[in-house]
C-alpha positions in Angstrom: 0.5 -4.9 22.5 1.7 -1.5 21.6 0.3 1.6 23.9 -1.3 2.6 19.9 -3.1 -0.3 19.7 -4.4 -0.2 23.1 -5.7 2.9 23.0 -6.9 2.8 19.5 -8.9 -1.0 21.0 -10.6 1.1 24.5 -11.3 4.2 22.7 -13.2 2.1 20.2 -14.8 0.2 22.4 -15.7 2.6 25.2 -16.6 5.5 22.7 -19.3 2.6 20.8 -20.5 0.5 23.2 -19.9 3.0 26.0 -21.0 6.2 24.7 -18.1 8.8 25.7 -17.8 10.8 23.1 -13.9 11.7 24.3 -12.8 8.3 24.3 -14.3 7.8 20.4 -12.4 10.4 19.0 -9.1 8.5 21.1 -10.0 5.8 19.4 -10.8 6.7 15.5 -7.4 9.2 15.9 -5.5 5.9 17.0 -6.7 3.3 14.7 -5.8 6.4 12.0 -2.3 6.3 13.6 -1.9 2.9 13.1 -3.4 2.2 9.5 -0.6 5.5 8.7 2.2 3.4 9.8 1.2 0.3 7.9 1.1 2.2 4.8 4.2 4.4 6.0 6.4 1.5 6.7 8.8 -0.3 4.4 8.2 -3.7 3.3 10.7 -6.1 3.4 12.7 -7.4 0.5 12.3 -10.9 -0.7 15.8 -11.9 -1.8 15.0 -15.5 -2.9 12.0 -17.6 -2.8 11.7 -21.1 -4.0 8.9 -23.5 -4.0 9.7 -26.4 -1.9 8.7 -30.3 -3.0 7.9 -32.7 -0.6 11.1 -34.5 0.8 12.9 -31.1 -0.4 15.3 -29.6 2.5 16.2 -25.9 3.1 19.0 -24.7 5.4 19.5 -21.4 6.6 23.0 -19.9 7.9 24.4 -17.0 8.9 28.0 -16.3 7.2 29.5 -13.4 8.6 31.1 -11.2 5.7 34.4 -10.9 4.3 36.8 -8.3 5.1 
């Protein structure tokens, strides 16, 4: 668990349930740190996708490239 999400998780849950006003803002500025970075980040590219029948196989390798 990142140190983001554990603050964003106490600060919630001591500034609600618990009342400190200090650790609420902690956790509304953390959870607002991580929703950022989900919308921030770059998504991965899909470079095939294929829908897979029953008995179908799939193998994955790794080729290394060519000089």
């Amino acid at each position: 668990m990142s140190i983001v999400s554990k603050l964003a998780r106490t600060g919630l849950r001591k500034g609600m349930l618990g009342g400190s006003r200090g650790w609420l803002y902690v956790g509304v500025a953390a959870t607002s740190v991580r929703i950022a970075g989900r919308f921030l980040s770059d998504k991965p590219e899909t470079i095939f996708e294929t829908e897979l029948r029953p008995g179908d196989t799939i193998e994955v390798r790794a080729v290394p490239p060519q000089p």
